[in-house]
KOLVEXTOR-343399 format. One record per residue (C-alpha): x, y, z; chain; residue number from 1. Coordinates in steps of 0.2 Angstrom, whole numbers, plus 5000, padded with zeros to 4 digits. Last residue first. Example, Ala and Ser with C-alpha at 12.3 -4.5 7.8 and 13.67 -1.06 7.14 Angstrom:
<atoms>
<atom <5068; 4995; 5036>; "A"; 2>
<atom <5062; 4978; 5039>; "A"; 1>
</atoms>
This chain:
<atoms>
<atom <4888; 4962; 5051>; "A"; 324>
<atom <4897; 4957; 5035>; "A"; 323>
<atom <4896; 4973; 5028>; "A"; 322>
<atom <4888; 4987; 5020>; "A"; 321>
<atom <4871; 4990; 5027>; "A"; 320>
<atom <4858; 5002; 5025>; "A"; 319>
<atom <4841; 5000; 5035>; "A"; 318>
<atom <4825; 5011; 5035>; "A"; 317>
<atom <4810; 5002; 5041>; "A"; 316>
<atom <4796; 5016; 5043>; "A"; 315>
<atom <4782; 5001; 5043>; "A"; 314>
<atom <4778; 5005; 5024>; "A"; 313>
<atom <4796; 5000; 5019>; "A"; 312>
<atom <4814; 5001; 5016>; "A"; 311>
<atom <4829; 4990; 5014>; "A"; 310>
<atom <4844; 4992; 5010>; "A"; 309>
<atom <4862; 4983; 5004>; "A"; 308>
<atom <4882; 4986; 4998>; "A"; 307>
<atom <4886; 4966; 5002>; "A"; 306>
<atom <4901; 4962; 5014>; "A"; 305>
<atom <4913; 4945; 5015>; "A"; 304>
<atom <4907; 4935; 5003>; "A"; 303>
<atom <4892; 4921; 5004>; "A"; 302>
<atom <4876; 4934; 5004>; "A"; 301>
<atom <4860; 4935; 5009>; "A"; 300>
<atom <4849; 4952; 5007>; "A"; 299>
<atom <4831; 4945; 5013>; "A"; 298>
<atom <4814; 4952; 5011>; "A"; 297>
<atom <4796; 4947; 5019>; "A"; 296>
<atom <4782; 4959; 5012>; "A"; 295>
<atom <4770; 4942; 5010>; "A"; 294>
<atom <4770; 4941; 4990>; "A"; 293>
<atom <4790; 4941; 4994>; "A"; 292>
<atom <4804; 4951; 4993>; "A"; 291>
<atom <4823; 4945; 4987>; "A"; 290>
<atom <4840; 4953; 4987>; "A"; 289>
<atom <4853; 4941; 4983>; "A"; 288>
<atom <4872; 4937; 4985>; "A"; 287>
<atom <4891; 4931; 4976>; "A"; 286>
<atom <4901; 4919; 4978>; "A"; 285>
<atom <4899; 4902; 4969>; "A"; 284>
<atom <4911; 4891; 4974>; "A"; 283>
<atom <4901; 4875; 4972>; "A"; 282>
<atom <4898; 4873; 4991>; "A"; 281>
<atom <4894; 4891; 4992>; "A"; 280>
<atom <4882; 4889; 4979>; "A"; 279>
<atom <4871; 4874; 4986>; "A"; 278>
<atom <4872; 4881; 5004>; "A"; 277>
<atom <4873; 4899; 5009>; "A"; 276>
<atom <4865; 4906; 4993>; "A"; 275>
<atom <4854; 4892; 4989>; "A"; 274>
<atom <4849; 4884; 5005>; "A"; 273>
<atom <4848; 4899; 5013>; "A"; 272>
<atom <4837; 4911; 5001>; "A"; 271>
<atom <4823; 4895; 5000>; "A"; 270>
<atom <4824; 4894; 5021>; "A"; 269>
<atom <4822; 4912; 5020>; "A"; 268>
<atom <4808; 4913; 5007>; "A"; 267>
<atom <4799; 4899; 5014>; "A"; 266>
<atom <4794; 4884; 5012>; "A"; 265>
<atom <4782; 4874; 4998>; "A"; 264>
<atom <4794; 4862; 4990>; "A"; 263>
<atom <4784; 4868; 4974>; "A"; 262>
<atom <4784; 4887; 4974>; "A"; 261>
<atom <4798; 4892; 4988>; "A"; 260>
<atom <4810; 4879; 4979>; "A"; 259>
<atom <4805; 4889; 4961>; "A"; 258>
<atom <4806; 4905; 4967>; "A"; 257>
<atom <4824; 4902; 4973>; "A"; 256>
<atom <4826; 4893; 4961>; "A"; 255>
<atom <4821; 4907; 4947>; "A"; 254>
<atom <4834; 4920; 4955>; "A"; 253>
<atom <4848; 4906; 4955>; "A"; 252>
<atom <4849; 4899; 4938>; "A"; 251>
<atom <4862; 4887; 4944>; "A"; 250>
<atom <4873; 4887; 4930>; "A"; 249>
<atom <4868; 4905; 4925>; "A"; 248>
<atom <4871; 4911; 4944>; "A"; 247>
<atom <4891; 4900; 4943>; "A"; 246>
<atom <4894; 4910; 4929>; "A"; 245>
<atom <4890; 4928; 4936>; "A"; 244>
<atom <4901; 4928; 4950>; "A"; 243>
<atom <4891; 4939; 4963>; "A"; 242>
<atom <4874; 4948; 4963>; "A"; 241>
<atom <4858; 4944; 4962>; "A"; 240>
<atom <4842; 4951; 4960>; "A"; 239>
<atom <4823; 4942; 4968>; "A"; 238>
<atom <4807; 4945; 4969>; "A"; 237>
<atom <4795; 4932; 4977>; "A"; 236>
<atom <4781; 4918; 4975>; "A"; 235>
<atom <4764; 4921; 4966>; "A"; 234>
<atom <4767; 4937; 4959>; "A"; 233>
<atom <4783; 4931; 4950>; "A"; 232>
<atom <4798; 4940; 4947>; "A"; 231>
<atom <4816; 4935; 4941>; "A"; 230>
<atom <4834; 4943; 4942>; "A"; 229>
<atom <4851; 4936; 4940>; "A"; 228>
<atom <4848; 4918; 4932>; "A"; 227>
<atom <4830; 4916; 4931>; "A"; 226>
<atom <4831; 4930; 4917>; "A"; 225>
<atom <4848; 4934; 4910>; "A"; 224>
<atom <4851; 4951; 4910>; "A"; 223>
<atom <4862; 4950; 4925>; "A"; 222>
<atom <4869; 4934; 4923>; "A"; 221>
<atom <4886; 4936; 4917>; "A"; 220>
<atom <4888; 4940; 4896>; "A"; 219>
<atom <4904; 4940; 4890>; "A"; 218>
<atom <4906; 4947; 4871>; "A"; 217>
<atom <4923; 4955; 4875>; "A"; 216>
<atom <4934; 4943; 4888>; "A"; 215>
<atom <4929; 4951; 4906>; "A"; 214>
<atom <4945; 4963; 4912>; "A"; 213>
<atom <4935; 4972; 4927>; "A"; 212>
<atom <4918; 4959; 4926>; "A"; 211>
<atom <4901; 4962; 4922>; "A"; 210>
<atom <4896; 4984; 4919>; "A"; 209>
<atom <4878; 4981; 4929>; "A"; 208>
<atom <4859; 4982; 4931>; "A"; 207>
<atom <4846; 4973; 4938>; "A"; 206>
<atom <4828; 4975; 4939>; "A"; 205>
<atom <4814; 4964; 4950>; "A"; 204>
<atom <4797; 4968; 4951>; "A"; 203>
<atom <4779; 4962; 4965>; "A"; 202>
<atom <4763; 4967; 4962>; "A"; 201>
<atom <4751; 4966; 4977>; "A"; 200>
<atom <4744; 4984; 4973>; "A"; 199>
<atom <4752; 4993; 4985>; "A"; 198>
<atom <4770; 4987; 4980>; "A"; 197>
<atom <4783; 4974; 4982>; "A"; 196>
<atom <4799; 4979; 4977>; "A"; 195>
<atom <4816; 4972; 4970>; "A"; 194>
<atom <4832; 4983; 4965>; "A"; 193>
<atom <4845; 4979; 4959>; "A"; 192>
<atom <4865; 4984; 4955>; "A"; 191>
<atom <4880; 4974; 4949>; "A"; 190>
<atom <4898; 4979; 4958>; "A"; 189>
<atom <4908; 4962; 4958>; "A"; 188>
<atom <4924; 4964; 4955>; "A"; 187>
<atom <4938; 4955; 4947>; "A"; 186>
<atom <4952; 4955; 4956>; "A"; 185>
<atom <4965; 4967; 4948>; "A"; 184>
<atom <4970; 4969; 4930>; "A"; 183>
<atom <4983; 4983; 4936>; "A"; 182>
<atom <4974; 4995; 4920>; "A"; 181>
<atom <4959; 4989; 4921>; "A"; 180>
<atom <4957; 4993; 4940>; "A"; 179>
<atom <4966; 5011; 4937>; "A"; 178>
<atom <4954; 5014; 4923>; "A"; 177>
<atom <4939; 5008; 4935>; "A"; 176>
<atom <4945; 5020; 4949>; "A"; 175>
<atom <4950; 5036; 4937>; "A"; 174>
<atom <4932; 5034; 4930>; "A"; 173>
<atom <4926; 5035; 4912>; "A"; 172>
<atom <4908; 5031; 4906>; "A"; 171>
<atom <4904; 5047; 4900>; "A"; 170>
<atom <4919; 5046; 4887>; "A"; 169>
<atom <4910; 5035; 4879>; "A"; 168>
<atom <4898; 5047; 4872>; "A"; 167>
<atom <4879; 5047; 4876>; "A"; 166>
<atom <4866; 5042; 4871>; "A"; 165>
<atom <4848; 5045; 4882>; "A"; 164>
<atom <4832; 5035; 4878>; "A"; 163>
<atom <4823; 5042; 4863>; "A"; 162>
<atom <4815; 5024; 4858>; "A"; 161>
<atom <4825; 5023; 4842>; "A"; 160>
<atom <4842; 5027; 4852>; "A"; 159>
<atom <4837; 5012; 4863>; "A"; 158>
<atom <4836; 5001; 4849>; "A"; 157>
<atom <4852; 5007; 4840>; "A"; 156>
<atom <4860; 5001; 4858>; "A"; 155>
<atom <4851; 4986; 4859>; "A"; 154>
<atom <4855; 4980; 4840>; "A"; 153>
<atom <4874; 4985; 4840>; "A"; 152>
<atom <4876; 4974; 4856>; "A"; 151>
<atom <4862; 4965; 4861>; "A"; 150>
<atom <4845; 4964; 4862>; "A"; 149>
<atom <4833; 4951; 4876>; "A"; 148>
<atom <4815; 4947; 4880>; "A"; 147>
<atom <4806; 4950; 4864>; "A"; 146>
<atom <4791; 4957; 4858>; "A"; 145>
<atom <4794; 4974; 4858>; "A"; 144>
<atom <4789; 4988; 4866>; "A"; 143>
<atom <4786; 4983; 4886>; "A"; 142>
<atom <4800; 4973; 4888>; "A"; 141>
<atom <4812; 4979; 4877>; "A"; 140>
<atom <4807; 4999; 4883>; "A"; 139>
<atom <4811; 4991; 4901>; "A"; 138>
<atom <4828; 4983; 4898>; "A"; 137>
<atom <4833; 5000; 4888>; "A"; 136>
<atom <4828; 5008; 4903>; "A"; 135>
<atom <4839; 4998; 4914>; "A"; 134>
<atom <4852; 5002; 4905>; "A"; 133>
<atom <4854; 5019; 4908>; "A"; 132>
<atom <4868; 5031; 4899>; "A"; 131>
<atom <4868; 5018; 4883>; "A"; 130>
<atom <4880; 5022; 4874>; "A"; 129>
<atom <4891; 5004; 4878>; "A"; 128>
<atom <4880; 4990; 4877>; "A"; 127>
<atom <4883; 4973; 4878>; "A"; 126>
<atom <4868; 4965; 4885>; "A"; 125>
<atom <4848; 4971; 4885>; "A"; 124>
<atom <4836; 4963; 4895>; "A"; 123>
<atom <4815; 4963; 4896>; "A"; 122>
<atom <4803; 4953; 4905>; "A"; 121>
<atom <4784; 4951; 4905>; "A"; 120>
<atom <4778; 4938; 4921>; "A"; 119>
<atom <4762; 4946; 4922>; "A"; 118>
<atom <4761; 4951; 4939>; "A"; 117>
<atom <4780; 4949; 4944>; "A"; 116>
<atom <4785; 4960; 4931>; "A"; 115>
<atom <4803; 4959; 4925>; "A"; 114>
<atom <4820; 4969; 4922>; "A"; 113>
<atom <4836; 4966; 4916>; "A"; 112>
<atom <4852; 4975; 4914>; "A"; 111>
<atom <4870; 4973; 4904>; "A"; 110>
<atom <4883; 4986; 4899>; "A"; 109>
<atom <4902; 4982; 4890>; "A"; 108>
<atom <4911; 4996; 4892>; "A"; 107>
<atom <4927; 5001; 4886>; "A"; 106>
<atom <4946; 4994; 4886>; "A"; 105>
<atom <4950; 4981; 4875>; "A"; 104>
<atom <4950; 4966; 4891>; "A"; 103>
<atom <4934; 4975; 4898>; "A"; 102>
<atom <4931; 4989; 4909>; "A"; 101>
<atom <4922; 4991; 4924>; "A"; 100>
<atom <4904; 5002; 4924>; "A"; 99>
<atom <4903; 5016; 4935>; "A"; 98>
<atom <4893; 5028; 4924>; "A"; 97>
<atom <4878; 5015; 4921>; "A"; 96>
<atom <4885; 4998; 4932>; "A"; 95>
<atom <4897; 4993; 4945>; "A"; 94>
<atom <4894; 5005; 4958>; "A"; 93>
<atom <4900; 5021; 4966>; "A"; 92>
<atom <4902; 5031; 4949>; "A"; 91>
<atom <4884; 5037; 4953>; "A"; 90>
<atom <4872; 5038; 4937>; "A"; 89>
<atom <4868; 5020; 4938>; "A"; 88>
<atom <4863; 5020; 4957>; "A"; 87>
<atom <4849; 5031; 4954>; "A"; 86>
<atom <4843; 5023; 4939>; "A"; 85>
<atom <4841; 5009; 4948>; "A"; 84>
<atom <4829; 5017; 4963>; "A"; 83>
<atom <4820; 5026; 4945>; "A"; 82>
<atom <4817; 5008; 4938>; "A"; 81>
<atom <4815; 4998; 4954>; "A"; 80>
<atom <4799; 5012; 4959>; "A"; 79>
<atom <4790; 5013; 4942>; "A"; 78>
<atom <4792; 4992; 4941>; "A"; 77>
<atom <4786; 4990; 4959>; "A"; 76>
<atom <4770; 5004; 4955>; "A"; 75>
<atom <4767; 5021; 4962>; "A"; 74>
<atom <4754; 5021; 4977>; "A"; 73>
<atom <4762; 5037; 4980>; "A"; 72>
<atom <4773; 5028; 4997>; "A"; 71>
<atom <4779; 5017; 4983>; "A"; 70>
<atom <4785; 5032; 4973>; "A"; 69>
<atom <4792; 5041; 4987>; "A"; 68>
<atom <4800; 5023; 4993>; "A"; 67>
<atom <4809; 5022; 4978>; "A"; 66>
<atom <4818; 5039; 4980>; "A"; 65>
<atom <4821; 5037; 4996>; "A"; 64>
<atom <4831; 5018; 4993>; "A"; 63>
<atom <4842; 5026; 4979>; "A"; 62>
<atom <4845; 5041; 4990>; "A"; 61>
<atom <4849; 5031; 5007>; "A"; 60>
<atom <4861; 5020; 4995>; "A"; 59>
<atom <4869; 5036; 4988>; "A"; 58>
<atom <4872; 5043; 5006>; "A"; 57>
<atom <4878; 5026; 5011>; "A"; 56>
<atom <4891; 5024; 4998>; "A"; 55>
<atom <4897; 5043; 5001>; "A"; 54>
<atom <4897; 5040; 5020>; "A"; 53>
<atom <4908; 5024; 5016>; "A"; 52>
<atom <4921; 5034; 5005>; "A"; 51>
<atom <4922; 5047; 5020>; "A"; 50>
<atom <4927; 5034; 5033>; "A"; 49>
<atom <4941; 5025; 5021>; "A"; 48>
<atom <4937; 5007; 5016>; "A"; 47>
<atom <4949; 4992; 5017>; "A"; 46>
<atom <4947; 4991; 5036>; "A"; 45>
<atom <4927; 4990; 5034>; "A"; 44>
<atom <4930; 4976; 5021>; "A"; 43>
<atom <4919; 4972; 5006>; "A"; 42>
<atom <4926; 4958; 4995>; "A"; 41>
<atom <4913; 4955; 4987>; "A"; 40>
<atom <4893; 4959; 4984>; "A"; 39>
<atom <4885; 4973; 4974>; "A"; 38>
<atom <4875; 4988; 4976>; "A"; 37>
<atom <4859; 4980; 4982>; "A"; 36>
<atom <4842; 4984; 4983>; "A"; 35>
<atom <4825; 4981; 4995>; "A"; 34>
<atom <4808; 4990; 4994>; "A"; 33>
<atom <4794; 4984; 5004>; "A"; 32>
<atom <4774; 4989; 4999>; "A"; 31>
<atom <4759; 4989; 5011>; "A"; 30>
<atom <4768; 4978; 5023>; "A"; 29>
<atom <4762; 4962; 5029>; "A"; 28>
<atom <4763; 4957; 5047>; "A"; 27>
<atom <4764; 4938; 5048>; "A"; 26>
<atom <4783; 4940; 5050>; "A"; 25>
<atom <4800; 4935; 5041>; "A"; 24>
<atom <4814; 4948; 5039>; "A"; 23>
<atom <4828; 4942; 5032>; "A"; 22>
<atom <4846; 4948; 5034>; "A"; 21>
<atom <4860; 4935; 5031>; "A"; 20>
<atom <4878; 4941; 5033>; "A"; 19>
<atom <4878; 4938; 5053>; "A"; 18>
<atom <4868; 4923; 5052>; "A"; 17>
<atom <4881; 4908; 5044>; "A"; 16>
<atom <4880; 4897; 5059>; "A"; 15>
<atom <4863; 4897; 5064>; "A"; 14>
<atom <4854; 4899; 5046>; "A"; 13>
<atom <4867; 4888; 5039>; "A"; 12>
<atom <4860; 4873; 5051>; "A"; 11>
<atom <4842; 4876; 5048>; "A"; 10>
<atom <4845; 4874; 5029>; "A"; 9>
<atom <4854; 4860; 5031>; "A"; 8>
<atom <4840; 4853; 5040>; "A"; 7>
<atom <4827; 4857; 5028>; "A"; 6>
<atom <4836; 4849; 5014>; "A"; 5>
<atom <4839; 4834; 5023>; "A"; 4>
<atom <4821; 4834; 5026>; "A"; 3>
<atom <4817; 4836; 5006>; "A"; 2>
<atom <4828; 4822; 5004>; "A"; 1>
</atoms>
């Protein structure tokens, strides 16, 4: 079975390349820094020239700003919290001021976080005042002793830790209302971040407004640990991106860590069997950002372009939108 596995696997990688970047080498960076800014229906003759320099000006700011912390000696969670943060105050993305709408018309907010090094996760779902999630994921994580609030509960939560409130109104953009309005296609807009520091430690954060028109109360997979993002010390990093169902029937982030842990290969072979293989097959669109112990990353994706970077200790700097 496991062969089989493998040879699929070798198959996809060859025919399915040109939207799969992985880097896998013997050389070990001191610390590797990889997000995304959602996966879909990205196409460069669907994109105007200015609107593409403004995406890659924020990506090249998200990335910058976790690689001054990294470069510091700064930790994984320190670097994916502030590169998130980033990304959540631009009306680019799918999550913090950019959020979609639901069915009624506000937003509906969920993020997550994790530690590779001692496995300690935090999530937060539902929330609407919150102006970042992701920090609200963080404070569950690291002052309480639970993994996930939501609704009512997360957002009084947050206002008791002093993290920023703010009005509705903040939330508004003439692109999302238009969306909402026309109940277009849903999109899929979720930010991460994953990172691998000096210290060995590796983190994962996610961050993200669901689905344009989602039914009020859904929950996708991006505060659901295992599902859209996971961490572990001992195998990789990982935040997804895509259809949100399909990753929580298929807990993507942990099996990716899980294949990698007892099938024993690597990180692209893991990433490739189930982004371009298992979920593919089931119609399960969508991508990941993953790092490894080791410094390797990917950003692999099923759909036709993925908002993505990478940046690490070696000088790599590389933005990317589409399939290319």
């Amino acid at each position: 079975m496991f062969r089989n596995i493998i040879a699929v696997i070798v198959l996809i990688s060859i025919v399915l390349a040109c939207n799969n970047t992985v880097k896998e080498d013997k050389s070990i960076p001191e610390y590797v820094l990889v997000i995304h800014g959602g996966a879909g229906t990205i196409l460069k003759e669907n994109m105007s020239a200015e609107k593409e320099k403004l995406y890659i000006k924020k990506l090249q700011e998200a990335l910058q700003t976790g690689d001054a912390i990294l470069k510091d000696g700064g930790t994984s969670l320190d670097a994916i919290t502030a590169t998130i943060m980033v990304m959540e105050n631009s009306p680019l993305f799918n999550a913090g001021k950019g959020a979609v709408f639901t069915e009624e018309g506000i937003v509906e907010m969920d993020a997550s976080i994790m530690d590779g090094n001692t496995s300690s996760a935090g999530a937060v779902a539902g929330v609407h005042n919150i102006k970042n999630p992701i920090l609200a994921a963080r404070a569950v994580m690291e002052n309480t002793s639970h993994v996930l609030l939501t609704g009512d509960g997360a957002d009084d939560f947050a206002n008791s830790q002093g993290l920023e409130i703010v009005d509705s109104s903040y939330f508004f953009t003439d692109s999302r209302w238009k969306s909402y309005q026309n109940a277009k296609n849903k999109k899929h807009g979720t930010v991460g971040a994953v990172a691998l520091d000096k210290h060995g430690n590796l983190a994962a954060g996610t961050s993200t407004g669901g689905m344009t028109f989602k039914m009020k109360g859904r929950v996708g997979d991006s505060p659901i640990i295992g599902a859209g993002t996971y961490a572990d010390n001992n195998t990789c990093a990982v935040s997804a991106t895509g259809h949100g169902e399909y990753f929580i029937r298929n807990v993507v982030a942990y099996d990716i860590g899980a294949l990698m842990k007892y099938k024993k290969i690597t990180l692209k072979e893991a990433v490739n069997y189930v982004i371009l293989d298992k979920l593919k097959k089931i119609g399960g669109d969508g991508g990941i950002i993953a790092v490894d112990s080791q410094g390797n990353y990917a950003m692999t994706f099923n759909t036709a372009g993925m908002y993505r970077g990478v940046v690490n200790s070696d000088g790599v700097m590389d933005i990317k939108i589409y399939n290319d």
